[in-house]
N, C-alpha and C positions, 0 to 999 in steps of 0.2 A: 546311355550314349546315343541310342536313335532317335529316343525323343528329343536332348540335347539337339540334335544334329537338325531332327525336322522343323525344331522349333526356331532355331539358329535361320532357317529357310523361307521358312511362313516370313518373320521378322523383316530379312532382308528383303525379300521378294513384294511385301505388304508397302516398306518403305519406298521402292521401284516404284509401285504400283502406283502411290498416291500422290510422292512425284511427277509423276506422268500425267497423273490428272489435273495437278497443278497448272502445269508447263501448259495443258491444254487449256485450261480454262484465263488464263494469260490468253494468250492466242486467240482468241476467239474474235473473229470480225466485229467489227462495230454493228453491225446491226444485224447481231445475235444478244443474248444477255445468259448469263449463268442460271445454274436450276433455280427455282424460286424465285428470280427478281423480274419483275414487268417490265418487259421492253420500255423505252423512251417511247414519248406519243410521236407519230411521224408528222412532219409538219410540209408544205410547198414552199420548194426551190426554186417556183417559178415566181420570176419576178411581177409584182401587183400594182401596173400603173396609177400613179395619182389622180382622179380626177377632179376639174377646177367645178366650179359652183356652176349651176346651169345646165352641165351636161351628165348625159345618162351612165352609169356603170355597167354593161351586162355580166350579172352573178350566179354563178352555177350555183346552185345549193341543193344538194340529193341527185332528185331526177325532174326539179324545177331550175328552168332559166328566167332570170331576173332582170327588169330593168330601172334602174333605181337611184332618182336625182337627189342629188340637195339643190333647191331649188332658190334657197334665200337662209341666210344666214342674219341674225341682229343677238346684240348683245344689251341685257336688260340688269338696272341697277338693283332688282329685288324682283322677289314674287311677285306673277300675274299682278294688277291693281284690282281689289275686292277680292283677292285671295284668303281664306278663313284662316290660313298660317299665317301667325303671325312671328315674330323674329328677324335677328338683325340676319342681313345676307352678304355675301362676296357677290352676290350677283347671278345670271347665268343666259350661258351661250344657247339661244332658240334654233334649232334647224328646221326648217318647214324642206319636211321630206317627201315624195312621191316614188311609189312604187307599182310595177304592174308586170305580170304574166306574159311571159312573150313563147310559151311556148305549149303544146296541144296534147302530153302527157294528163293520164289520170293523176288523183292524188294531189298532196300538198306536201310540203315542205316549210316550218314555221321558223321566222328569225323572230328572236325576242329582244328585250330590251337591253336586256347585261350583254348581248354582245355588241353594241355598240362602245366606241372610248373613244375618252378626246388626249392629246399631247398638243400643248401650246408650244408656239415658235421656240420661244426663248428657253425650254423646259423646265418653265417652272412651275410648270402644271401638268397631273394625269389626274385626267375624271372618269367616271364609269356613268353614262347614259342613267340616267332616275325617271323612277316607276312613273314620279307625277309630278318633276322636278318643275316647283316653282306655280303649279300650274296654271301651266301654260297648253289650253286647249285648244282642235283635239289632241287627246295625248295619240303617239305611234307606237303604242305598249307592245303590238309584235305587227309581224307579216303573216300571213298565214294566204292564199291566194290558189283558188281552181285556175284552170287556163281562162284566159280572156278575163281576168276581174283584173281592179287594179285599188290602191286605197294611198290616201294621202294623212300626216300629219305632221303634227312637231315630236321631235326630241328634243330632251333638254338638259347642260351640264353645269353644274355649281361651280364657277369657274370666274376669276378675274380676266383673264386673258378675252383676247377677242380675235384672235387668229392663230390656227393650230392645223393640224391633219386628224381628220377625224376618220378610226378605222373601222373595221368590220368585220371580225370574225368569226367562223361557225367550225364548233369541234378543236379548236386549239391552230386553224387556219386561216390565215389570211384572204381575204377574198375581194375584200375592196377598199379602197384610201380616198379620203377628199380633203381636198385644201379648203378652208375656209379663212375667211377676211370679213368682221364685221366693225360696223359705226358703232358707237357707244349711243344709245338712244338716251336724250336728255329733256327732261322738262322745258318745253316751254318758259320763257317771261311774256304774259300777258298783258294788253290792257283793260281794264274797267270797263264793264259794257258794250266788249266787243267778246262774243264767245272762241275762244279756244281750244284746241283739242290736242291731244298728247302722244307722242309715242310710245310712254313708257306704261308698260305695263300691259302692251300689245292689247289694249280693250281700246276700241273706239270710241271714246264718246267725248263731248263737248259741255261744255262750262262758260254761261254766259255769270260775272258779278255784278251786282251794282254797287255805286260808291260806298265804302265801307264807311261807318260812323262811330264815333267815338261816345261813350258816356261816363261821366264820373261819379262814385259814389254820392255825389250832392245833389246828382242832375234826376229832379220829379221822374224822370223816363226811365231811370236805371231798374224799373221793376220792385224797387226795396231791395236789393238785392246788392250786399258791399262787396266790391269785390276786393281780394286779397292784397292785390298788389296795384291799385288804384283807380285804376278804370278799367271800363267793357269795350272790346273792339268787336264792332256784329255788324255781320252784313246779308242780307238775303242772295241766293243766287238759283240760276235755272241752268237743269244737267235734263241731256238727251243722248241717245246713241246716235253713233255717224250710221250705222247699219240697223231698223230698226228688228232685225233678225238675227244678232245678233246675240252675244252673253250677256246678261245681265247683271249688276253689283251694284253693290252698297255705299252712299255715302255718308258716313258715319259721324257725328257732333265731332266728335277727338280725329276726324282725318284734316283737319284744320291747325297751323300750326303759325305762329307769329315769330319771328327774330327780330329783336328792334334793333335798331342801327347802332346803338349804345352796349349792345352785348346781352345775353340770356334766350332763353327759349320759351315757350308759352303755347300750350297746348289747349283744342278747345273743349268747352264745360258744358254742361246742363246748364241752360239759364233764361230767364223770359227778359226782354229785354223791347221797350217800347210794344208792349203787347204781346209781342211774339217770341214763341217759346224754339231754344234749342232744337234739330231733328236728326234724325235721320232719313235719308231719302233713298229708294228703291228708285234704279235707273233702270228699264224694263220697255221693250216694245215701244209702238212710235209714238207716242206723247211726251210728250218734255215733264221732266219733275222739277219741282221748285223744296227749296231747303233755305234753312237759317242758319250760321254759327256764332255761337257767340265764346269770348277768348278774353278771361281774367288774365290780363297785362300791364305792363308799366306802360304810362302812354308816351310819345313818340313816333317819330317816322320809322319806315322797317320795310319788310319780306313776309309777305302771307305766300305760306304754302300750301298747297292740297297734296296730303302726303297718303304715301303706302304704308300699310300697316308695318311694315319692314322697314320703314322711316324714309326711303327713298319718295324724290321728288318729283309727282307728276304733273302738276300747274304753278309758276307762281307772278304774284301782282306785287307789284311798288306801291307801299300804300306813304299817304302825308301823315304828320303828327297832326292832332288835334287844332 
């Protein structure tokens, strides 16, 4: 019977008990958590002004203060131009960023690239900042800054859009926002014999052609050489940098590309053609290079392009039919 009785006690009193522990752990403030579960990460309630292009951020990050523009904003229809990737692209949004120390603490404090993100206007895009998205040099792969240093570069987001708020976060916090608003950088239409230079592909440099010529499998000049779909369209032309300190790249036989006015596409070949052979040309420091292409096409009037290896557009000429 006593055991009954105490056991009857333990029972009831165990039920009370864990009850109670229940009702407590209900109850417990929002910003408590039960045994074993990790708090929620804390994040700021303080509201994170937008700032527009041009002007500076100041970003607390640790025990460094920051001061940190987007400086210029452009949107590009493919990879860098001479970029070794090659693939189709969506494009991507360039921020030419600057950053600098504004404050006399020891130490540093490092932002990296994952926390930069882009959200376009319209939302129909989120990107996450890339390692070497596009590249597009120099990359701004992190911050890392003693007092008084400062450093500058691009970020870059694989992105259609061309206008978004680009943010900034360190440790799962908000820190800084910017609006951006960019042009769509587009090729040039050039003329013959007058050099051109391009925006896309943020490399400088310039493209002087000469008049393109035509050859037909019949013509003594075509090298021996038949081509597939009836004639040769080859022109020699002379490439420089606008900066000669700048990057240098490649222009490749195949970054040559023909549409004729009639429909199809035509890409350029290895081919000798009045003497002279297909190249590739090395655009490099301040002397001008000179290059050939030659391009098995149907002949006709058309659109020579000077394409990205991502097939986007960086020069093009109105050429005649034969």
């Amino acid at each position: 019977m006593i055991l009954i009785f105490f056991g009857a006690f333990f029972a009831v009193g165990g039920i009370t008990f864990f009850n109670k522990l229940r009702e407590a752990t209900v109850d417990l403030p929002a910003t408590q958590s039960p045994i074993g579960v990790a708090p929620a990460p804390l994040t700021s309630t303080v509201p994170v002004p937008i700032t527009p292009v041009g002007q500076a951020a100041v970003v607390q990050v640790g025990q460094s203060s920051l001061s940190i523009t987007v400086d210029g904003a452009m949107w590009q229809p493919g990879a860098r131009w001479g970029e070794s990737v090659s693939g189709v692209s969506d494009g991507h949004l360039v921020l030419q960023v600057a950053a600098s120390r504004t404050d006399t603490a020891s130490g540093t404090e490092r932002i990296s690239w994952i926390d930069w993100s882009f959200a376009a206007d319209d939302g129909s895009t989120a990107a996450q900042a890339e390692l070497t998205g596009g590249g597009y040099e120099p990359y701004l792969n992190s911050i890392s800054l003693a007092a008084g240093e400062n450093v500058g570069g691009n970020l870059s987001f694989a992105t259609k859009a061309t206008s978004g708020v680009v943010s900034l976060r360190r440790q799962n916090r908000l820190v800084a926002t910017f609006e951006v608003t960019s042009e769509r950088s587009v090729g040039p239409l050039a003329a013959v014999n007058v050099p051109a230079t391009s925006p896309v592909g943020a490399f400088p440099f310039s493209v002087d052609l000469s008049q393109p010529q035509w050859r037909s499998a019949s013509d003594p000049n075509a090298g021996g050489l038949a081509p597939a779909n009836g004639s040769w369209l080859w022109a020699n032309y002379t490439a420089s940098l606008v900066d000669p300190g700048g990057a240098a790249g490649t222009i490749r036989y195949d970054s040559w590309r023909f549409l004729p006015d009639g429909g199809g596409e035509f890409v350029g070949k290895l081919g000798v053609i009045d003497g002279g052979a297909a190249t590739a040309t090395q655009v490099a420091g301040a002397e001008a290079s000179t290059g050939r292409f030659t391009i098995d096409t149907v002949a006709g009037p058309g659109t020579l392009q000077l394409i990205n290896k991502d097939g986007s557009v960086v020069i093009s000429w109105v050429v005649a039919g034969p």
